[in-house]
Backbone as numpy.savetxt, mean C-alpha at the origin, in Angstrom:
# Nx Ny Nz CAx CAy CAz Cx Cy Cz
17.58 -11.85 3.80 17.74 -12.12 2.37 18.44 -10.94 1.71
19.43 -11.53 1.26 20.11 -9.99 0.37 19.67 -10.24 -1.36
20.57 -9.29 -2.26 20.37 -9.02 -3.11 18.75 -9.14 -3.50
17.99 -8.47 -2.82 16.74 -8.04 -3.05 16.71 -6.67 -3.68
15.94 -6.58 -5.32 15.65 -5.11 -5.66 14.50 -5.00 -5.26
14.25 -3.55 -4.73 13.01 -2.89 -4.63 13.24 -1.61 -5.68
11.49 -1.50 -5.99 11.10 -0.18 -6.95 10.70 0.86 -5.66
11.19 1.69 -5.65 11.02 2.88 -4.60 11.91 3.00 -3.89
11.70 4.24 -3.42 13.36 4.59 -2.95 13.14 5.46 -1.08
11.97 6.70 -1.41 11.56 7.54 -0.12 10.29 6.95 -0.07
9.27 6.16 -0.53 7.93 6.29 0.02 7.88 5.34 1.39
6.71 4.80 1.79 6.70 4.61 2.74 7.35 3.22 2.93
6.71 2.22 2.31 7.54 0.72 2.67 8.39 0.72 1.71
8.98 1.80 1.37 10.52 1.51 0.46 11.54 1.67 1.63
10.53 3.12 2.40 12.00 3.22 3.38 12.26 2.40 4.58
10.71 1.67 5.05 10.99 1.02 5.87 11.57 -0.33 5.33
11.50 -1.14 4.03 12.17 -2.15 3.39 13.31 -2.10 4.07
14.12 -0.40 3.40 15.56 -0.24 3.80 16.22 -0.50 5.51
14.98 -0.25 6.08 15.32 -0.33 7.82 15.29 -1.72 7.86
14.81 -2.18 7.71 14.50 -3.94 8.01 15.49 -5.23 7.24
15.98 -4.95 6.08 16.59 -5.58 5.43 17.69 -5.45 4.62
18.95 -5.97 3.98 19.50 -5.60 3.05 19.59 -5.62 2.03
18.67 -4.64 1.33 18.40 -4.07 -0.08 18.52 -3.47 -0.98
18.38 -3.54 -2.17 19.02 -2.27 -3.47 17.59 -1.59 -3.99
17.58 0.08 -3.08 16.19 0.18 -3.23 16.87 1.49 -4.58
15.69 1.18 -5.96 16.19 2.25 -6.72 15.16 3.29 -6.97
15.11 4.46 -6.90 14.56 5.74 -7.23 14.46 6.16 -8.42
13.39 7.21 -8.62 13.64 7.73 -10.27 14.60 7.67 -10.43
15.32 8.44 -10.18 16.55 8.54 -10.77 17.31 7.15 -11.42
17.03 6.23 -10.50 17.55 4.77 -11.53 16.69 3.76 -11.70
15.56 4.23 -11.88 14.22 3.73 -12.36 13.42 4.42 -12.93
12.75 5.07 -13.60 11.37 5.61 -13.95 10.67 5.15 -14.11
9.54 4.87 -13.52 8.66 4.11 -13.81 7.91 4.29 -15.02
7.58 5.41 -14.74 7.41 6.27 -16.05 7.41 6.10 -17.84
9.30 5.49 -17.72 9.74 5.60 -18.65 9.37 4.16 -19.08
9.01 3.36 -20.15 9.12 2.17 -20.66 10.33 1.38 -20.76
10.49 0.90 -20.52 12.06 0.07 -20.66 12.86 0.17 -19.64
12.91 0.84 -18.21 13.64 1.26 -17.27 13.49 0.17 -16.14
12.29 -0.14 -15.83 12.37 -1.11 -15.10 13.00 -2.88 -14.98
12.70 -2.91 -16.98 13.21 -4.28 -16.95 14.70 -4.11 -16.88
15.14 -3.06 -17.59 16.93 -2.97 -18.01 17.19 -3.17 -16.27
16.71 -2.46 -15.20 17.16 -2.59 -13.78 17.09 -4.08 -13.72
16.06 -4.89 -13.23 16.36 -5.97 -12.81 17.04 -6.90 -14.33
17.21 -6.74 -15.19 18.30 -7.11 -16.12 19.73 -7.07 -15.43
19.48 -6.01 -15.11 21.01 -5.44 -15.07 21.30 -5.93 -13.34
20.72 -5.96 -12.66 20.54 -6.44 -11.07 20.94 -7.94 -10.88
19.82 -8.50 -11.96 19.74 -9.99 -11.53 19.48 -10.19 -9.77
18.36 -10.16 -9.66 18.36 -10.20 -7.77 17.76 -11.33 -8.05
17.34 -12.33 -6.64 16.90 -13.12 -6.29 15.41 -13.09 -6.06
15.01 -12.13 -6.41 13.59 -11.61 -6.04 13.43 -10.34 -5.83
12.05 -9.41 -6.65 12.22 -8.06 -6.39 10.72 -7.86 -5.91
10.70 -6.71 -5.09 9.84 -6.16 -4.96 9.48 -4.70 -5.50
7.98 -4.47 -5.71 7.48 -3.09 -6.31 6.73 -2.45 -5.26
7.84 -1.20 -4.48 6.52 -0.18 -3.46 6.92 0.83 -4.29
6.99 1.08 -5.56 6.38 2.74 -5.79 5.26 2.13 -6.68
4.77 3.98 -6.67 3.38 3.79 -7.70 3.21 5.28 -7.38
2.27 5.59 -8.24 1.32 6.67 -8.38 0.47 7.03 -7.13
0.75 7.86 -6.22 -0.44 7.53 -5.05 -1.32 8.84 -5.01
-0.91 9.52 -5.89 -1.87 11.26 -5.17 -3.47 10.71 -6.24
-4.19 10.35 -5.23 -5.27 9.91 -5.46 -6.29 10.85 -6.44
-6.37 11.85 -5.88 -7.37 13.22 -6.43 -6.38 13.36 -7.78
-4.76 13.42 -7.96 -4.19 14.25 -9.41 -4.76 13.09 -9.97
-4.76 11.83 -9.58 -4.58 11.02 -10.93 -5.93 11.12 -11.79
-7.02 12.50 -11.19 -8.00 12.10 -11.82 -7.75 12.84 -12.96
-6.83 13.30 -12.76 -6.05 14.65 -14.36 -5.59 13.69 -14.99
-4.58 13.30 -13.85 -3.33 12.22 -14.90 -3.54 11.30 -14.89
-4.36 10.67 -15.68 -5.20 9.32 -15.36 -3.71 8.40 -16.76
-3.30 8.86 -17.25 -2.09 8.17 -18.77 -0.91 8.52 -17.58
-0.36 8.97 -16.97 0.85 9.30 -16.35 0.42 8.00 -14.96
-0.46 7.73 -14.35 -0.96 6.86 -13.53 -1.06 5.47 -13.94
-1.50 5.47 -15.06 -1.51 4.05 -15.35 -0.17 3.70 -15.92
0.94 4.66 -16.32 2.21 4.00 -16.85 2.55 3.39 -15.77
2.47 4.11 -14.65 3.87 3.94 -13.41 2.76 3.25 -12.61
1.43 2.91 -12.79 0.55 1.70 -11.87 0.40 0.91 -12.42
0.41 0.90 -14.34 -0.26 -0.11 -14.84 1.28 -1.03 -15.31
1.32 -0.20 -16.32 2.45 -0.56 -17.57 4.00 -1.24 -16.92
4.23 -0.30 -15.94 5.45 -0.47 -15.41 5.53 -1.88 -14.52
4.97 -2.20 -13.72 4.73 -3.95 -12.96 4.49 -4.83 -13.84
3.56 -4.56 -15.30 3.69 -5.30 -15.75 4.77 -5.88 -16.77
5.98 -5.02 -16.85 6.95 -5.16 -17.14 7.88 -5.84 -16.39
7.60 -5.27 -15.05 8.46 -6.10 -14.03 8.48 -7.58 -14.06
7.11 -7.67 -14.47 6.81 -9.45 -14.39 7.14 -10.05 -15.41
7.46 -9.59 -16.59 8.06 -10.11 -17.90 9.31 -10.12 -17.54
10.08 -9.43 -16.99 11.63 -9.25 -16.67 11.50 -10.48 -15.37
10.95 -10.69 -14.49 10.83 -11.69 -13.53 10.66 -12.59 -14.20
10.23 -12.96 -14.95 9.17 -14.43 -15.76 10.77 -14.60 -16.28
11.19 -13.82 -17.20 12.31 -14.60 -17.79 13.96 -15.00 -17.60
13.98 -14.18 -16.32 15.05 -14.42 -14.77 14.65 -15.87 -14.06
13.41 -15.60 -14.15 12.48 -16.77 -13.30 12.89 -16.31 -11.77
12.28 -15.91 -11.25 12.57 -14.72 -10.06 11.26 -14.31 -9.42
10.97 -14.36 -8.17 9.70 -13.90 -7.84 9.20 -12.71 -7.46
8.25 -12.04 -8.10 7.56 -10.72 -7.95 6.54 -10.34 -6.72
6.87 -9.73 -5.59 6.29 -9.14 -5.27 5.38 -7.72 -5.33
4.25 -7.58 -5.10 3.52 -6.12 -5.64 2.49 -5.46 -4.70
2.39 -4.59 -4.50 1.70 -4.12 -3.34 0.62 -3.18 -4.15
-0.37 -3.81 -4.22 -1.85 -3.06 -4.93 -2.59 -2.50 -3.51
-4.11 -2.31 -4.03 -4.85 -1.59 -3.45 -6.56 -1.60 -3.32
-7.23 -1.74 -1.77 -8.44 -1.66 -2.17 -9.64 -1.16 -2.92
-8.61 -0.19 -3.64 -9.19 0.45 -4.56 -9.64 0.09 -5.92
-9.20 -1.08 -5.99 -9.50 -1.48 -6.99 -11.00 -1.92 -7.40
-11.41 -2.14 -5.97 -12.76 -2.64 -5.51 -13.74 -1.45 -5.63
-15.22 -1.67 -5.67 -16.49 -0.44 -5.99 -16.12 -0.07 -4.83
-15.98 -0.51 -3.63 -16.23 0.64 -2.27 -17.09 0.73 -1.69
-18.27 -0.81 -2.24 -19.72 -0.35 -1.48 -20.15 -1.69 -0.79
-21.40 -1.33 0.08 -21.58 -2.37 0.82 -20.48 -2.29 2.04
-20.49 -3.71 2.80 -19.76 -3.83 3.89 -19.11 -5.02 4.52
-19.04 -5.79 3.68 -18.65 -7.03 3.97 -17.03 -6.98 3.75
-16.21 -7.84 4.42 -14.65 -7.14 3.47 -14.37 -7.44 2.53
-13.53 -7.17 1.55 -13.31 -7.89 0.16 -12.52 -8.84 0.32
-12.76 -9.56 -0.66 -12.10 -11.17 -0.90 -10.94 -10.81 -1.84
-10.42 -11.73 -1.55 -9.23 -11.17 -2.69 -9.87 -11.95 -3.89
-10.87 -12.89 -4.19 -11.45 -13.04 -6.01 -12.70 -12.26 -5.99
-12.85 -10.99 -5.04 -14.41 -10.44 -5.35 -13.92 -10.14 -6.98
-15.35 -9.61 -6.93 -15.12 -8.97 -8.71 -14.67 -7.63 -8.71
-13.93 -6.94 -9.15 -13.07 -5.55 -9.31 -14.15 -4.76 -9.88
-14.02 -3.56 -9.55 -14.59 -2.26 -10.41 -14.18 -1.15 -9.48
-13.53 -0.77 -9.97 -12.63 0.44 -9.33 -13.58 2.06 -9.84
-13.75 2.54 -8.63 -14.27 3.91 -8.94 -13.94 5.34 -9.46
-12.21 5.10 -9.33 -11.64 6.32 -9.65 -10.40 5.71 -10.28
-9.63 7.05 -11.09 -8.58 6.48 -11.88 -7.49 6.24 -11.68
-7.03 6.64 -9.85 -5.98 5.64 -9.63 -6.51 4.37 -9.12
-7.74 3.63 -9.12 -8.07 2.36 -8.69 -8.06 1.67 -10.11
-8.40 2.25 -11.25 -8.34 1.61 -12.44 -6.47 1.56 -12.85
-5.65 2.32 -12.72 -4.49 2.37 -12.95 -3.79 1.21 -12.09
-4.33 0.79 -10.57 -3.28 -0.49 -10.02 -4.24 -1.61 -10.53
-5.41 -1.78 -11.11 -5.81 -2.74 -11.63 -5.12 -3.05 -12.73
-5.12 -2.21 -13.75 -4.31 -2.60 -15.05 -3.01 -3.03 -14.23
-2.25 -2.51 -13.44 -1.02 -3.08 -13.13 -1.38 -4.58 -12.37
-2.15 -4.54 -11.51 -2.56 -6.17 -11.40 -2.32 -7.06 -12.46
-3.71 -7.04 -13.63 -4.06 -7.48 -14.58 -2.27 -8.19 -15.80
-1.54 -6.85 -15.49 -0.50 -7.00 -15.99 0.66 -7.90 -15.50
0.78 -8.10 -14.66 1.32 -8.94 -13.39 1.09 -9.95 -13.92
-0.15 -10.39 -13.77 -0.92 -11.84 -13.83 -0.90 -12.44 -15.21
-0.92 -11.38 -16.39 -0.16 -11.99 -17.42 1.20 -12.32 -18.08
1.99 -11.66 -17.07 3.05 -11.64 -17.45 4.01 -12.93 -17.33
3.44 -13.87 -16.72 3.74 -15.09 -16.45 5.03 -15.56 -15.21
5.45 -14.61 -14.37 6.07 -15.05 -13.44 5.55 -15.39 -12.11
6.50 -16.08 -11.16 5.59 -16.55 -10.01 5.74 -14.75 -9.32
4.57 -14.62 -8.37 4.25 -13.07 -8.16 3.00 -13.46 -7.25
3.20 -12.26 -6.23 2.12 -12.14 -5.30 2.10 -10.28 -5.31
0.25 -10.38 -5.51 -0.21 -8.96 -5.21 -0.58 -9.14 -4.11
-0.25 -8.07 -3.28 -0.86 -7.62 -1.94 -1.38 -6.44 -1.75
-3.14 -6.98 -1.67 -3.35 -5.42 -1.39 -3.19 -4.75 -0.21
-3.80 -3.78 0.24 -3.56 -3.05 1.10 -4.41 -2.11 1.41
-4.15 -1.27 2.55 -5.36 -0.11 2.67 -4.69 0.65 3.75
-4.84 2.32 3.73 -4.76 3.01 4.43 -3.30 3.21 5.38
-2.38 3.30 4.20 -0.97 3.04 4.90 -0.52 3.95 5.78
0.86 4.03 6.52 0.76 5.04 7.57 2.36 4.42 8.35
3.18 5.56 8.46 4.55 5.42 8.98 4.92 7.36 9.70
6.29 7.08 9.75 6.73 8.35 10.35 6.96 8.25 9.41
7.18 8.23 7.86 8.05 8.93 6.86 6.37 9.30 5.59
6.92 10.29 4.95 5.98 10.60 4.09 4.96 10.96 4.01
4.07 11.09 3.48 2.91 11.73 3.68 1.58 10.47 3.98
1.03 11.38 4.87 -0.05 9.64 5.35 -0.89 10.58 6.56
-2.05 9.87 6.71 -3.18 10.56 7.59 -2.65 10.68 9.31
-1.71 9.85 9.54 -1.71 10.34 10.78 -0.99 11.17 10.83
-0.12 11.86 10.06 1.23 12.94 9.91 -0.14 14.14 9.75
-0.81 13.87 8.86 -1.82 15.32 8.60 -2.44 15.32 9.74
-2.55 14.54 10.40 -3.57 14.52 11.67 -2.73 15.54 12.91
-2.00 15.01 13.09 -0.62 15.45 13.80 -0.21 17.37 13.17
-0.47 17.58 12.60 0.07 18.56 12.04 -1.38 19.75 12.31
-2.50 19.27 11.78 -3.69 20.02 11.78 -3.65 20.28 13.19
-3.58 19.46 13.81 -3.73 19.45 15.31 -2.74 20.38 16.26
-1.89 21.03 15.87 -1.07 22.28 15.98 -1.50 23.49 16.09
-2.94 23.96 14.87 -2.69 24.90 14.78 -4.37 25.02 15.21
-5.14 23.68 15.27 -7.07 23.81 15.45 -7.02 22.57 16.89
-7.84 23.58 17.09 -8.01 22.82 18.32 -9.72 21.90 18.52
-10.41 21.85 17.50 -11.24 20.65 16.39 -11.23 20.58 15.15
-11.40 19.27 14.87 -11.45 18.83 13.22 -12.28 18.44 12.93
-12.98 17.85 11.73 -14.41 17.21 11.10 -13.52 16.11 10.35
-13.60 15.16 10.95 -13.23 13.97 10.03 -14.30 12.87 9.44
-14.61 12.48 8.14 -15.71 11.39 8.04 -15.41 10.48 9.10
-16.72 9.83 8.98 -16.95 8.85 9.87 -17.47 7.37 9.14
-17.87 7.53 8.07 -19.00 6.16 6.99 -18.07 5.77 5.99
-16.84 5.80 6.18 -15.91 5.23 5.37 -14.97 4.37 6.48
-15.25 3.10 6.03 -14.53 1.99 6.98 -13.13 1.55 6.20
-12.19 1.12 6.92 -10.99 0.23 6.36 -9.81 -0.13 7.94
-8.74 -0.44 6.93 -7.90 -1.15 8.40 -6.74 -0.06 8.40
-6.71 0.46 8.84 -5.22 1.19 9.27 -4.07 0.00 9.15
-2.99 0.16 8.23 -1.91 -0.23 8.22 -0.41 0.01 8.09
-0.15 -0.14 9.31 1.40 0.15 9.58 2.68 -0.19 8.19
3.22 0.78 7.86 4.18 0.24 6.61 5.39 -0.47 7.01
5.25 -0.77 7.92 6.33 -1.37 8.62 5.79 -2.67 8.21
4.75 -2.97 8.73 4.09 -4.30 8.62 3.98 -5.02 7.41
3.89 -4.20 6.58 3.95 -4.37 4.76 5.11 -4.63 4.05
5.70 -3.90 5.04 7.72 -4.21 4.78 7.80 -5.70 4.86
7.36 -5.78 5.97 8.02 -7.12 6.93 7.28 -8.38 6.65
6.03 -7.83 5.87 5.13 -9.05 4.87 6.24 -9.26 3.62
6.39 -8.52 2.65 6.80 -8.19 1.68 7.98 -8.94 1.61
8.33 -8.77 2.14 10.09 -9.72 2.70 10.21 -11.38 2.87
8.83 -11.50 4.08 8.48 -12.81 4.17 7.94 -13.39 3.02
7.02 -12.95 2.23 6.56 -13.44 0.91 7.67 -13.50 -0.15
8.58 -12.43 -0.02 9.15 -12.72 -1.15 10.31 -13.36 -1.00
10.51 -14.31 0.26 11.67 -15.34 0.53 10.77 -16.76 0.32
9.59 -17.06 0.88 8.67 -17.99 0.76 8.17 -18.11 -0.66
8.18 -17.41 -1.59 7.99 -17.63 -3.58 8.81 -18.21 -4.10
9.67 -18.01 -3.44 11.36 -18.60 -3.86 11.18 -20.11 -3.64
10.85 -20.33 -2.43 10.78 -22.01 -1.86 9.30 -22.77 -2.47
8.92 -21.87 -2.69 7.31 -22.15 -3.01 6.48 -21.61 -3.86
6.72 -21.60 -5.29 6.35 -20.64 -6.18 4.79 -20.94 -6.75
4.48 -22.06 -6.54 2.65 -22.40 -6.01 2.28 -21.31 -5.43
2.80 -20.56 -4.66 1.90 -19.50 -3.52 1.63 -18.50 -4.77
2.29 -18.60 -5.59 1.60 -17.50 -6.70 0.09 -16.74 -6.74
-0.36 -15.66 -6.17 -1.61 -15.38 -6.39 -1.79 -13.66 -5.70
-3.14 -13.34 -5.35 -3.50 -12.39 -5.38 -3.76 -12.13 -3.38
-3.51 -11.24 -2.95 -4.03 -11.55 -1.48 -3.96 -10.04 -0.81
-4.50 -10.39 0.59 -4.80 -8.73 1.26 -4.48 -8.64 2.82
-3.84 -7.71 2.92 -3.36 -7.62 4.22 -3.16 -6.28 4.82
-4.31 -6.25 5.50 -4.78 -4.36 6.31 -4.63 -5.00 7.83
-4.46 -3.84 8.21 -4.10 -3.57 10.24 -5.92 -3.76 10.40
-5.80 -4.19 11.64 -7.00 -4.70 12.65 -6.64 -3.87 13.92
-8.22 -3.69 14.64 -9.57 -4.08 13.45 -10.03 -2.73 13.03
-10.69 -2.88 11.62 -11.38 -2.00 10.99 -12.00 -0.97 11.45
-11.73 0.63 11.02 -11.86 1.66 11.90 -12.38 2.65 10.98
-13.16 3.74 11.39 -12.91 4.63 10.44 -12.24 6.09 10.44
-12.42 6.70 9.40 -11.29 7.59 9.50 -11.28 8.52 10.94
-12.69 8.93 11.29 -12.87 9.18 12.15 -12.56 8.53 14.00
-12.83 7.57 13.74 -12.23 6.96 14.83 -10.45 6.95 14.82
-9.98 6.52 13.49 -8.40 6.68 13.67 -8.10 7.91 14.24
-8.70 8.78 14.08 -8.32 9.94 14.16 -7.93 10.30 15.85
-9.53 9.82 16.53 -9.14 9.99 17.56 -8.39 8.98 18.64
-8.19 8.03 17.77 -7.11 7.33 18.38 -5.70 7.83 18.62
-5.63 8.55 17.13 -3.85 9.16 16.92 -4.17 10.33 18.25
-5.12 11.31 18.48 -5.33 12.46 19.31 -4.79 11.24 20.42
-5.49 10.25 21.53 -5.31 10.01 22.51 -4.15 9.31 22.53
-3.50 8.55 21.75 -2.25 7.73 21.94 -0.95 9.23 21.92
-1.44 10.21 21.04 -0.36 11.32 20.87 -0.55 12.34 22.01
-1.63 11.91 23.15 -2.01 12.89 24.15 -2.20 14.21 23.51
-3.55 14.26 22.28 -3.37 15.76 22.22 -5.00 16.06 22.72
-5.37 17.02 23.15 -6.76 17.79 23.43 -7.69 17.76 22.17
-7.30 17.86 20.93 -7.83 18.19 19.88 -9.25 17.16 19.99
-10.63 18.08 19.55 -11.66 17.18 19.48 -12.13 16.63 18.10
-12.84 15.59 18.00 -12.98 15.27 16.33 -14.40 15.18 16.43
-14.85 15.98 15.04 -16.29 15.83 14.91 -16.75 15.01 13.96
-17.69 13.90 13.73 -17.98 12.86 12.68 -18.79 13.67 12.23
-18.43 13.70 10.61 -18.79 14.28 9.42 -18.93 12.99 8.29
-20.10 13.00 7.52 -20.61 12.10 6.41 -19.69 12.80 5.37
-19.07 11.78 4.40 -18.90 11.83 3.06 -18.64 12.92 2.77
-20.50 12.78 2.23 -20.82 13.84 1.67 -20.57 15.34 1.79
-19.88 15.62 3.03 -19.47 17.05 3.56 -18.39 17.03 2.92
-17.25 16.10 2.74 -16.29 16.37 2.55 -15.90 15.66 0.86
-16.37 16.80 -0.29 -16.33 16.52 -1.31 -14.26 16.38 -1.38
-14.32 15.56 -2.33 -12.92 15.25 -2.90 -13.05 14.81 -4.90
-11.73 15.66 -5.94 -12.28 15.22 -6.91 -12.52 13.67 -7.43
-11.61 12.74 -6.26 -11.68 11.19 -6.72 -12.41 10.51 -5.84
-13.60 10.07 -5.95 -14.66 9.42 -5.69 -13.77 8.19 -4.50
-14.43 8.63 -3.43 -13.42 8.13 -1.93 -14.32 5.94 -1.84
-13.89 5.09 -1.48 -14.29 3.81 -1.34 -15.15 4.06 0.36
-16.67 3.71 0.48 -16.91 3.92 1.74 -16.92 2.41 2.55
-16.38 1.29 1.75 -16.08 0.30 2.05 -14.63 -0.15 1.95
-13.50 -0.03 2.34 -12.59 -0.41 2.28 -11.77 -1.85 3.32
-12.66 -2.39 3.86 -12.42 -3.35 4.87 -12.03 -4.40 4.08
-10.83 -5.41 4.28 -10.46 -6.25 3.22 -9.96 -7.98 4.10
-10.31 -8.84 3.39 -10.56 -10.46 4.48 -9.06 -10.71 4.00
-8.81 -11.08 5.09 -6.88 -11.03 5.04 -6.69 -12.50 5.40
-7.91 -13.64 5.24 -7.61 -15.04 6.29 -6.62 -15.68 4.98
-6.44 -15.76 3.81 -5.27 -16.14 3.12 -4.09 -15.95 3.05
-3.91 -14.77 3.46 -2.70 -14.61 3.26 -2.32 -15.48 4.67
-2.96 -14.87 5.78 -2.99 -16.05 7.31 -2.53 -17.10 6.69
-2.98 -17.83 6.35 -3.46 -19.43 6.27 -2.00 -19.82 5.22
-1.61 -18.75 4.39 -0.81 -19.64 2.93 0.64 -19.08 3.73
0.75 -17.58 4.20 1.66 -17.28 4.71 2.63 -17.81 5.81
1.12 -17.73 6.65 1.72 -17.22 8.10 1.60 -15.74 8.64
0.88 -14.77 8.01 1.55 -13.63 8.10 -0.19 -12.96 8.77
-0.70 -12.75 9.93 -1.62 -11.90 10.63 -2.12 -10.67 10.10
-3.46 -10.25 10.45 -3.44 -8.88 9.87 -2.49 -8.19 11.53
-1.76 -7.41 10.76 -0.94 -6.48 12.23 -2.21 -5.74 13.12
-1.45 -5.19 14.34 -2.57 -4.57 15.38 -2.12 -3.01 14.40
-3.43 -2.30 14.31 -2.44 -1.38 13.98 -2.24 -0.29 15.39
-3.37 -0.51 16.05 -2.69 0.75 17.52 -1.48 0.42 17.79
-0.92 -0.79 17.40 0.51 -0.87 18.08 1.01 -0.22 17.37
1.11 -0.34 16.21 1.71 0.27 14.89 1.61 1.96 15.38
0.45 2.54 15.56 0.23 3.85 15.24 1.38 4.01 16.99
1.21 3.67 18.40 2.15 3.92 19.23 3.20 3.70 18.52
4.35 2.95 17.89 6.04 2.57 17.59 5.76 4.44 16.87
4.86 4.58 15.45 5.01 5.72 14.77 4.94 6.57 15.63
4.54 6.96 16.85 4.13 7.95 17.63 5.92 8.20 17.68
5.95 7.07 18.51 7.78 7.07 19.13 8.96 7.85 18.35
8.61 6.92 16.99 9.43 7.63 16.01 9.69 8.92 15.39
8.43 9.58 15.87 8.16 10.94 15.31 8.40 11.70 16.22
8.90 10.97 17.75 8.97 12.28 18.79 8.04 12.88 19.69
6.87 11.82 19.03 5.17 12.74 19.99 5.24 11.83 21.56
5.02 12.22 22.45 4.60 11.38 23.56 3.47 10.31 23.89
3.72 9.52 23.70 2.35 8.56 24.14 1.92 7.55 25.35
């Protein structure tokens, strides 16, 4: 599918968008999300066939400062997108977050559980949800959890890196979710947003994390053995490892809709985390 805009330019499924497809991915520089009015004048000025949104606000802990700078470019800004979509008549893709969810308990989330987000970048992609959904175009949110590529910043790159210079780490262990490949999110993202076009009924809210559900601790030592490194990992609670934005110890999310409306699987993510191994040069 061509003339596809995407919002993002270096993060993670912006750049893999760019590997996979032919796209007009725009950057601050010809977007701000930031700014009010920047996003619609782009797809104004674009006219694409369908756009997608992978930037956002992601430094989890600042946004508990910048909780008004977070919600422009999580909240305000998509929901602009979808007013500029609504009146193109054009379908919106959006890539939210389990965060939006309390984080407790253990069952996975539904994509209609009830929301209550614990920290203020989980309240910032809610308002951008919320905004979406009023904005009246056909549009699919996809959430997500625990993303992860060779480009950008992401837990298996820190994993990879710590592991250089310590030869053990303390990673939690009581915080569950799915490792997901951004590749895989790309390659959803794409499929959904050619299938809105043919099928603008599919309009709705949905979730799609890598299988099966792991925790940080276990990813961890998965990336050690698939990357052949020695490094040992010690399971550490939570609670050891204070952070200022209140972490989800439930992040596991029921992905059988998007299955069922799509077509689209939760991805493996060990496969995922071996291709990233490849790409980065590590041996596996």
């Amino acid at each position: 599918m061509s003339d596809l805009l995407v919002f993002g330019h270096t993060g993670q499924v912006a750049r893999e968008l760019q590997q996979l497809a032919p796209v007009l991915a725009l950057g601050r520089d010809a977007a701000d999300l930031a700014q009010p009015g920047a996003c619609a004048s782009a797809i104004h000025a674009h006219r694409p066939r369908a756009v997608i949104n992978a930037a956002a606000f992601t430094a989890v802990d600042r946004a508990e400062d910048e909780e008004p700078l977070a919600t422009a470019i999580n909240g305000a800004a998509p929901a602009e997108m979808a007013l500029a979509c609504a009146a193109l008549s054009i379908p919106l893709v959006h890539i939210s977050t389990d965060y939006v969810f309390p984080g407790t308990g253990y069952a996975p989330w539904a994509p209609d559980d009830a929301v209550a987000p614990a920290n203020a970048y989980g309240r910032s992609k809610l308002a951008g949800e919320r905004g979406i959904r009023a904005g009246g175009a056909t549009y699919a949110i996809l959430r997500t959890s625990w993303v992860f590529s060779a480009h950008g910043n992401n837990f298996v790159k820190t994993m990879l890196r710590l592991s250089e210079a310590r030869d053990e780490l303390s990673v939690v262990d009581d915080q569950i979710g799915g490792p997901t490949p951004a590749r895989a999110i790309a390659a959803a993202c794409l499929a959904i947003a050619q299938q809105l076009q043919d099928a603008p009924e599919k309009s709705g809210t949905y979730h799609f994390s890598g299988a099966p559900d792991a925790s940080w601790c276990s990813f961890a030592r998965a990336i050690f053995t698939a990357a052949d490194r020695p490094t040992r990992v010690q399971a550490i609670p939570t609670s050891a490892y204070p952070t200022p934005a209140v972490r989800p110890m439930n992040s596991r999310l029921e992905c059988n809709t998007t299955t069922t409306v799509f077509g689209l699987p939760r991805p493996d993510w060990q496969a995922g985390l071996k291709k990233c191994l490849i790409e980065l040069g590590v041996s596996t």
